[in-house]
C-alpha positions in Angstrom: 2.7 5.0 13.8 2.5 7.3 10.6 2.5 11.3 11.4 -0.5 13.1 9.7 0.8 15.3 7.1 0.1 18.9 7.6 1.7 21.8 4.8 4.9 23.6 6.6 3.0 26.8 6.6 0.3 25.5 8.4 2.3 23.6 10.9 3.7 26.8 11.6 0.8 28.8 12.3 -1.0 25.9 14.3 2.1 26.2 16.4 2.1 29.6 16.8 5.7 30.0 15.2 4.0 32.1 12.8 1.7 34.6 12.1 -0.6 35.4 8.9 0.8 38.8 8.2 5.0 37.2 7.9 3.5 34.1 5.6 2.4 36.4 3.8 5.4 38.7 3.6 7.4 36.1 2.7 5.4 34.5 0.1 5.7 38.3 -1.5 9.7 37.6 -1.1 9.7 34.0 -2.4 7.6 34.4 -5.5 10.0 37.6 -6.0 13.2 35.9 -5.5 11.7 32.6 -7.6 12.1 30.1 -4.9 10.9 27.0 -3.9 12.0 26.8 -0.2 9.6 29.0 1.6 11.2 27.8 4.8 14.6 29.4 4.0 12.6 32.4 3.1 11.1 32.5 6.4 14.3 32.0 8.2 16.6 34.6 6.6 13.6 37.5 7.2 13.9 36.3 10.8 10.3 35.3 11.0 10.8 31.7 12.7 14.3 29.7 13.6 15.9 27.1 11.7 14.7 24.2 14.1 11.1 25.6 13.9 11.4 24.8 9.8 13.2 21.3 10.1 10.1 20.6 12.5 7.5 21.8 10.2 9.4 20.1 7.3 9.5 17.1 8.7 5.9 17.1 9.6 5.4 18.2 6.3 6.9 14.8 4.8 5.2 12.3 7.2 8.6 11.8 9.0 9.8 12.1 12.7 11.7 15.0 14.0 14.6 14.4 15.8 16.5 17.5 18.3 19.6 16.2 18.7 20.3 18.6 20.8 18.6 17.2 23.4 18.5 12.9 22.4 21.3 11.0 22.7 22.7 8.5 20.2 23.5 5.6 20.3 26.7 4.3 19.9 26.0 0.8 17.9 24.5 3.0 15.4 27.6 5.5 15.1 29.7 2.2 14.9 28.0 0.6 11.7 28.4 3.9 9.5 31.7 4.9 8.9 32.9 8.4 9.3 33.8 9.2 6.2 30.0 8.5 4.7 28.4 10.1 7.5 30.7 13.5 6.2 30.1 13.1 3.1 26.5 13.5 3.3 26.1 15.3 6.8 23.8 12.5 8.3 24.1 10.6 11.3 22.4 7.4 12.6 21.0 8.1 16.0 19.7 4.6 17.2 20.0 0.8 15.7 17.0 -1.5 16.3 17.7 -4.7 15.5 18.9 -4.2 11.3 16.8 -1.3 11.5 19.2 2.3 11.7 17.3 5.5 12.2 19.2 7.9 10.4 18.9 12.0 11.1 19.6 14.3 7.9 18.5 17.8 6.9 17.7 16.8 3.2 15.9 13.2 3.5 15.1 12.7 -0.2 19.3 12.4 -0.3 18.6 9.0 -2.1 23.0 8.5 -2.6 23.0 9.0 1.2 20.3 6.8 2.4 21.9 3.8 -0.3 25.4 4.3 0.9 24.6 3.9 4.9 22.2 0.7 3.7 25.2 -0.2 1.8 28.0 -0.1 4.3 25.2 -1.1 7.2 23.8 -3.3 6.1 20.3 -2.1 7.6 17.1 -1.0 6.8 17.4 3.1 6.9 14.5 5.1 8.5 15.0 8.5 8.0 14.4 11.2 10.2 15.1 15.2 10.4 17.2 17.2 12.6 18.9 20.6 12.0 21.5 20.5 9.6 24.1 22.2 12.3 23.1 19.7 14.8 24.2 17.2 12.5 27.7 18.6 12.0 27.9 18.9 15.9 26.7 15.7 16.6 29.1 13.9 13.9 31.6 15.7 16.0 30.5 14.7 19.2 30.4 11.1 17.6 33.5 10.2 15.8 36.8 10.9 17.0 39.5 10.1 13.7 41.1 12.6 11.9 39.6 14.0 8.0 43.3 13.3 7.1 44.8 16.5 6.5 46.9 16.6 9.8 43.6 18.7 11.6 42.3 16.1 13.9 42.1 18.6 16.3 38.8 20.6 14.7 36.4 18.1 14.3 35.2 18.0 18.1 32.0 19.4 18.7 33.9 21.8 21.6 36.7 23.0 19.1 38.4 25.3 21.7 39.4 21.9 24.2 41.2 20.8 20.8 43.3 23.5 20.5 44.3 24.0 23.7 45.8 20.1 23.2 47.4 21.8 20.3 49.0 24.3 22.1 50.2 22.1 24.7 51.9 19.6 22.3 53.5 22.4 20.4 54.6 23.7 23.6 56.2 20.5 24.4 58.2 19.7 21.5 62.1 20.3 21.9 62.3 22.4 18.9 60.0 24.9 19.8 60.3 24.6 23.8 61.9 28.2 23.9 61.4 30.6 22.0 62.2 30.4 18.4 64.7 32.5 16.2 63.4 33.9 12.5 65.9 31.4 10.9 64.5 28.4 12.2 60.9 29.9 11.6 60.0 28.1 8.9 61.4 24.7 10.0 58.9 24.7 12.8 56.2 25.8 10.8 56.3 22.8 8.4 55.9 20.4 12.0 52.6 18.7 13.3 51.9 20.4 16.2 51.9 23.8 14.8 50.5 22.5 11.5 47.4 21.7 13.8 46.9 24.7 15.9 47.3 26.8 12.4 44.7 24.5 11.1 42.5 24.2 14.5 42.3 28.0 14.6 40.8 28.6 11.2 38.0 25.7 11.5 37.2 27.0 15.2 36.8 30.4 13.3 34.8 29.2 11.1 32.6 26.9 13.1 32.0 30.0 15.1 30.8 32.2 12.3 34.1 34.6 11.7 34.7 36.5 9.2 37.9 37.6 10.4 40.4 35.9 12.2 43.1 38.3 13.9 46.5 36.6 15.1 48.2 39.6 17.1 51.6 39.7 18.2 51.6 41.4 22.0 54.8 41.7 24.7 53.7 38.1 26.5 52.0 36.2 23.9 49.9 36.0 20.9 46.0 37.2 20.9 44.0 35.5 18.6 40.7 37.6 18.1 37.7 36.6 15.8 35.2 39.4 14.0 31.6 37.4 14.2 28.4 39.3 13.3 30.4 42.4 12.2 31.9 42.8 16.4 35.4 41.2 17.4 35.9 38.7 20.0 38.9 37.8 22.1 38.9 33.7 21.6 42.1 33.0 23.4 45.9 33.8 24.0 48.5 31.2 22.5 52.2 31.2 24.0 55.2 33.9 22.7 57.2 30.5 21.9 54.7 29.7 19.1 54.6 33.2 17.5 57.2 32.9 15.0 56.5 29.4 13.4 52.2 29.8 13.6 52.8 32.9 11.8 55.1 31.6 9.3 53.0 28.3 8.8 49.7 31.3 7.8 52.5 32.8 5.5 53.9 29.8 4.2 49.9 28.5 3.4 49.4 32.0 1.7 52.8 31.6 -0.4 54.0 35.1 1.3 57.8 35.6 1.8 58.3 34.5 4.9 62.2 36.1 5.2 60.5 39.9 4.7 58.9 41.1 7.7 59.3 44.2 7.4 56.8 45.6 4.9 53.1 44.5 4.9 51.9 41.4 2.7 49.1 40.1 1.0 47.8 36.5 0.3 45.3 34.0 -0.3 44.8 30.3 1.2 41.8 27.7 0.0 40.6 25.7 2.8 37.4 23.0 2.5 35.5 22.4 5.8 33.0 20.5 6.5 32.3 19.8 2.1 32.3 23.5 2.2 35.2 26.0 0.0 36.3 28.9 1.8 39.0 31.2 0.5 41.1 32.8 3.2 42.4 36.6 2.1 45.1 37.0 4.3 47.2 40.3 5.7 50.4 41.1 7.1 51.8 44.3 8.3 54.6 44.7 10.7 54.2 45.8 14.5 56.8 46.4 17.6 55.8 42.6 18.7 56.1 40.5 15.3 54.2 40.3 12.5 50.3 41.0 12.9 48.5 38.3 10.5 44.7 39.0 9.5 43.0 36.2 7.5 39.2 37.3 5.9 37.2 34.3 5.4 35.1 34.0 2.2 32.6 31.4 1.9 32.6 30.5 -1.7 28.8 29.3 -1.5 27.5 32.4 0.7 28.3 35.0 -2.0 25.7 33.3 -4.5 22.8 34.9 -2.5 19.6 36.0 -3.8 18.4 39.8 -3.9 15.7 38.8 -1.7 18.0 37.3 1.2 20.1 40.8 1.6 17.4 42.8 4.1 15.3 44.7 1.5 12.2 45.6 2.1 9.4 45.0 -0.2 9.3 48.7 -2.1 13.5 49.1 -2.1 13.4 45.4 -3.6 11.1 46.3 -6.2 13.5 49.5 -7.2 16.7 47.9 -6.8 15.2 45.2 -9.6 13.8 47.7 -11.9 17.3 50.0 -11.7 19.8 46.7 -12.1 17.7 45.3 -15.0 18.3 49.0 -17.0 20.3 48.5 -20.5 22.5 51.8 -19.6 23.1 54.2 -16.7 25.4 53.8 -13.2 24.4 52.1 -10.2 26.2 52.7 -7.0 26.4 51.0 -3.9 27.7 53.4 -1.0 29.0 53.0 2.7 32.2 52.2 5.2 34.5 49.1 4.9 32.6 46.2 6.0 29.1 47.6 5.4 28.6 44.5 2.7 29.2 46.3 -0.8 30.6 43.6 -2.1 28.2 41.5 -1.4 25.2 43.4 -3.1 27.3 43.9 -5.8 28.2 39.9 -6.2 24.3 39.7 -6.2 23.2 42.4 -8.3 25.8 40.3 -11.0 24.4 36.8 -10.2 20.7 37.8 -10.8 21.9 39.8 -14.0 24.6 37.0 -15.7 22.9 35.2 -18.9 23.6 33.0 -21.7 22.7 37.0 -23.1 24.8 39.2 -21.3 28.4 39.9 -21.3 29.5 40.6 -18.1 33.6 42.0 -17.1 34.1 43.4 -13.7 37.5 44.8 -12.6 38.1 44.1 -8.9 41.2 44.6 -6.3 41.1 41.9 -5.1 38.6 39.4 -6.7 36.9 38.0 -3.8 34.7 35.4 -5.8 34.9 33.5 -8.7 31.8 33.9 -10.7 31.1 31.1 -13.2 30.0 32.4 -16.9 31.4 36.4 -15.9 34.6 37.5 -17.0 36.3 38.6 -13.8 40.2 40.6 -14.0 42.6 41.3 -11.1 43.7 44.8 -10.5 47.7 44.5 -11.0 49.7 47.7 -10.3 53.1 45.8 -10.7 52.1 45.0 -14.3 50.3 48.8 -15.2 46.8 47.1 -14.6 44.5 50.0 -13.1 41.0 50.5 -12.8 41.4 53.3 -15.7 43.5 51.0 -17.7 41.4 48.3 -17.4 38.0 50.3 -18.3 39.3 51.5 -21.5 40.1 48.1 -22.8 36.8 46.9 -21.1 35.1 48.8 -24.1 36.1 46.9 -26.9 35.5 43.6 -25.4 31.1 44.0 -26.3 29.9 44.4 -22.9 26.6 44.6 -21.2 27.3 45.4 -18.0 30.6 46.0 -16.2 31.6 46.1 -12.7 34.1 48.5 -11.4 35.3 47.5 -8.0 35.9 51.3 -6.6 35.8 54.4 -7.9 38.8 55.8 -6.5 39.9 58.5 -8.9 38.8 61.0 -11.3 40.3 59.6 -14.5 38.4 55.8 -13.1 34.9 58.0 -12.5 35.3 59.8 -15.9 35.9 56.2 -18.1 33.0 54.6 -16.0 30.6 57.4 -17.2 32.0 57.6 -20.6 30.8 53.4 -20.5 27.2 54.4 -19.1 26.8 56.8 -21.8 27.3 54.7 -24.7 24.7 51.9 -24.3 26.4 50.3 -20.6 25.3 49.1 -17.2 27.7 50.5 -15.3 27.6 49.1 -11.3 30.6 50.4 -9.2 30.9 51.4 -5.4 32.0 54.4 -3.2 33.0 55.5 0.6 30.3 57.6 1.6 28.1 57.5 4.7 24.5 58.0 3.2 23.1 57.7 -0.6 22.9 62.1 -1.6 26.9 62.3 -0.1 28.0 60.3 -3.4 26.9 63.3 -5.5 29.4 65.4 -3.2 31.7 63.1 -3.6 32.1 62.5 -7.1 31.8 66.5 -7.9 34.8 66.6 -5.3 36.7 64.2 -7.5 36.3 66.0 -10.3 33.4 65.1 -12.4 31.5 67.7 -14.0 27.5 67.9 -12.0 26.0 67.2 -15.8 27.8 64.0 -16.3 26.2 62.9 -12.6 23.0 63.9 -13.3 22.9 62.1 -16.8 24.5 58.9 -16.0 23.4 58.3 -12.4 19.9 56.3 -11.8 20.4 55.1 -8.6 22.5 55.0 -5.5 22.0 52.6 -2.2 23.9 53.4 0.8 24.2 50.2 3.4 25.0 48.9 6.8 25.2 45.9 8.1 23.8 45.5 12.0 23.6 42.2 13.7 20.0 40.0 14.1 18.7 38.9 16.8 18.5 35.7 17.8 16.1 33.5 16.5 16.2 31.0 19.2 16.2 33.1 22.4 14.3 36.4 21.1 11.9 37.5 23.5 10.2 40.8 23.8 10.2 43.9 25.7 8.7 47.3 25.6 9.7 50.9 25.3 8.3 54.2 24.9 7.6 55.6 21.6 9.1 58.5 22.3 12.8 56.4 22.2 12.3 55.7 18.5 11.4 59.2 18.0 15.5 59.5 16.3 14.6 56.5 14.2 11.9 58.7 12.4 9.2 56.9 14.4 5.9 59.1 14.2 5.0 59.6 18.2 1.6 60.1 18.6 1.9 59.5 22.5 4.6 59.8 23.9 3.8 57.1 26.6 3.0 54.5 24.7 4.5 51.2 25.2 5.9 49.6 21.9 6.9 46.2 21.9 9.7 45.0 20.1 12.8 42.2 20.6 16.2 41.2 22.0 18.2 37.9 22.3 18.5 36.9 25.6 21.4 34.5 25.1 21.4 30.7 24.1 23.9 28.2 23.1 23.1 28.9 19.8 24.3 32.5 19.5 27.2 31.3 22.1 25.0 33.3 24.7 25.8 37.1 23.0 21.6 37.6 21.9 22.7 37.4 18.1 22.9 35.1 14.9 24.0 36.8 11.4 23.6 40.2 10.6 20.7 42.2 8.3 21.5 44.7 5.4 20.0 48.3 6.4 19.6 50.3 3.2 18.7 54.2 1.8 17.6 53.5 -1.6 17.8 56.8 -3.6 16.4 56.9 -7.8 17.9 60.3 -10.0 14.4 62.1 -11.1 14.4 65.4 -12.4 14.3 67.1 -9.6 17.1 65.6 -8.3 19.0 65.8 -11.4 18.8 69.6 -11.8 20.2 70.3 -8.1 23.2 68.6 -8.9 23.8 70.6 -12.0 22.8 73.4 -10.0 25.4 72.4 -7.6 22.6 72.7 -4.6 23.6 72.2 -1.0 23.6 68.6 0.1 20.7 69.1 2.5 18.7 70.4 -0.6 20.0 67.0 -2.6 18.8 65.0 0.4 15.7 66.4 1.0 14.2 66.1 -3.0 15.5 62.3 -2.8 13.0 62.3 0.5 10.4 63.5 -1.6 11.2 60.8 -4.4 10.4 58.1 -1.9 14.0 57.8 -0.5 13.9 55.8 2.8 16.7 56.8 5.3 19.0 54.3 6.9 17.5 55.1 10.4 14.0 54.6 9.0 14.9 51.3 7.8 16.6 50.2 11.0 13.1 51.5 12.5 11.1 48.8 10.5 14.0 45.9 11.4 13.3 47.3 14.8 9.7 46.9 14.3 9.7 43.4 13.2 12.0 42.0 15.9 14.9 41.5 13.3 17.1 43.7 15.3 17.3 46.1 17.9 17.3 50.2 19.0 20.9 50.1 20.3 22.4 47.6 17.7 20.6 50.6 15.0 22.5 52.9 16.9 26.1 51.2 17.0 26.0 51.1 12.8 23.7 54.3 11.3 24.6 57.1 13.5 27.4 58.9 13.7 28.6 62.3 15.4 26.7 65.5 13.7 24.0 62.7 12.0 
């Protein structure tokens, strides 16, 4: 029987996954960002879930949607399409009728996929839709072989069973049986079993949304510890015996010298999971137990993010477009380690990078490879400084150039000289709110009327986890609790309702899924300008950047809050600090 086709938007509302006011909030954000997919739009300002948009898709196209989450599949399909196609294009066949397969993908006008499972079938394809993650899990689920790069262990759906079969067969091979000396190391390291819990550990970390994966050496054993949604998790304990070759074989994969463990180490690794690049940055520094190994996973497709997708609101959006589109001044973006700096900056450059602009950033470490911009590695070996590099920056005809960090004086001074003659100068700093970069720059040095005439703008960030899209429920409390947010109490009674993740599979059962940028967008006027020549107090700095329209980072929380994106305490955990 066909299915009536009904626009996604529509579907949405009609099911009351969506109200009037975020349709047209993120229509405002799509036409903005110049996208086509409203329904990624709508996910990524937390307005409905991923499964909610694959149904409303699907609907959208006349098909069937399929939660295969909750179907099961039937084997004589899985047995007709070989692994390796159903990878390839992340589709699986969930039932065979007859020569007819019913085949689940996320992206059904994948003509190549639907030809290739006809092809090696020999059915008649139907497509349907399902959630592109099901997919992965249910391909899982459904074929056991290896991908044929000694990991057979990480394509099960419940990664974790795999790797404790990993452990146990490294723990029962002769050579490492007891515990292994530093000269026999590396030996071990090159053999299967370890080769596969290395492996096994860095897909689970992945499947489960890391971004850090922390292999720590203690007196019994080895804690291995993953950083998802900004918070770290212990994930298991592996056995003393395999301490010395799993930490070799992450060594050996990030070409470090694995005979020096006595001073830290730095490396990379390039891994592909599921027809996905990652880039692990990996760490070493020495400890009383053995080396401690951290390994930063960078998604090579995640960094080319639109503006629109980073958490702005509507008015900061609207600024931060105006100020990176300037032919000359400094931009800044401001905040801890880990507050997503890099990340703005990496999109500020892919919404700016042109046929017409000449683009050279100077980065330690280049985290991502951005096509058509010329990108150099700090290298302090060589001579290779930020300084060093700046100057001869200048006589390579750029547009814009990106400094990394300004961590020094002589840096600062050769990034303003660049703003001053004709340059779009974008560069970061460690400071904990948007008017503290003023203080910190005069404390480095640079003269208050160099600030004032080079700086237009300066965004201080955090990153705090979202709630859940899939379990999010609400609750109420009293205005008067958001009353440190900046929230305008009225009564201090009344009941406010606003969201928290209860816990699903999804989000593993913690409440959260990804993480939101909180920003304190603040533009140099006049006013602004002549208190730091003036060399005003900080509070005075602060308070005319208010009066410019400057948005705190609490007050921004406050409207996350608001719109059920994230939550009071989670707010709490990343703005405030002691003597905010």
């Amino acid at each position: 029987m066909a299915i009536s086709r009904k626009p996604l938007a529509d579907y949405l509302m009609e099911k009351g996954y969506l109200e009037r006011s975020q349709l047209e909030e993120a229509q405002k954000v799509q036409r903005q960002s110049k996208t086509t997919d409203l329904g990624r739009v709508l996910v990524d300002l937390g307005f409905v879930g991923e499964r909610e948009v694959v149904e409303g898709q699907a609907q959208e196209q006349g098909l069937r949607f399929v939660d295969l989450d909750r179907e099961a599949i039937d084997s004589s399909a899985v047995n007709v399409v070989p692994e390796r196609v159903a990878r390839n294009h992340t589709v699986i066949p969930v039932r065979k009728d007859g020569a007819t397969i019913f085949l689940a993908m996320s992206d059904p006008n994948n003509i190549q996929a639907q030809d290739d499972v006809q092809l090696c079938s020999g059915c008649r394809v139907v497509r349907v839709m399902a959630v592109r993650g099901a997919i992965e899990d249910a391909i899982s689920k459904n074929y056991g072989g290896s991908q044929g790069n000694g990991a057979s262990a990480m394509v099960a759906a419940n990664m974790r069973g795999d790797i404790s079969k990993a452990i146990a067969e490294a723990g029962a091979s002769r050579e490492i049986a007891v515990e292994v000396d530093d000269e026999h190391a590396a030996q071990v390291a090159e053999q299967a079993p370890i080769i596969r819990l290395a492996n096994a550990l860095v897909h689970q970390a992945i499947v489960d949304r890391a971004s850090d994966v922390h292999v720590e050496p203690q007196q019994r054993g080895v804690r291995i510890r993953y950083r998802i949604d900004g918070v770290l998790h212990e994930a298991m304990t592996v056995p003393k015996n395999l301490q010395a070759p799993l930490i070799s074989r992450y060594k050996i994969m990030a070409e470090m010298n694995i005979a020096e463990r006595r001073l830290p180490q730095d490396g990379r690794i390039g891994i592909r999971h599921s027809g996905k690049e990652y880039d692990l940055r990996v760490s070493s520094i020495p400890t009383p137990f053995g080396e401690k190994v951290v390994m930063r996973i960078l998604d090579k497709t995640s960094i080319l993010i639109g503006l629109a997708k980073l958490g702005f609101t509507e008015s900061n959006q609207a600024e931060v477009d105006e100020l990176v589109t300037q032919p000359n001044g400094m931009f800044l973006s401001t905040g801890p380690t880990g507050a997503g700096k890099t990340t703005t900056q990496y999109a500020f450059l892919n919404k700016l990078n042109s046929i017409e602009k000449n683009i050279i950033t100077i980065e330690d470490p280049i985290e991502y490879q951005l096509p058509g911009i010329a990108q150099v590695q700090v290298n302090r070996k060589a001579g290779l400084g930020f300084a060093n590099a700046l100057r001869h920056f200048l006589r390579q005809d750029p547009d814009i150039i990106m400094v990394g960090e300004m961590r020094d004086l002589e840096t600062a001074e050769i990034a303003i000289e660049a703003s001053l003659t004709g340059h779009l100068v974008l560069s970061t700093l460690h400071t904990n709110d948007a008017p503290s970069a003023i203080v910190r720059m005069i404390d480095m040095g640079v003269e208050p009327y160099l600030i004032s005439a080079t700086i237009i703008g300066i965004l201080a960030q955090r990153l705090g986890r979202r709630v859940c899209h899939e379990c999010k429920e609400p609750y109420e409390v009293r205005a008067a609790d958001l009353r440190r947010f900046g929230f305008k109490v009225e009564d201090p009674e009344e009941k406010i309702t606003i969201y928290r993740g209860k816990g699903c599979e999804m989000c593993k059962f913690t409440g959260w899924y990804g993480r939101i940028g909180l920003f304190e967008m603040m533009r140099m006027n006049a006013e602004i300008a002549e208190l730091v020549v003036r060399r005003a107090p900080l509070a005075d700095v602060k308070e005319a950047a208010k009066a410019n329209g400057m948005r705190e980072l609490r007050e921004d929380g406050l409207l996350k809050i608001l719109n059920g994106i994230t939550t009071p305490e989670e707010v709490m955990r990343v703005v405030f600090t002691a003597g905010f």
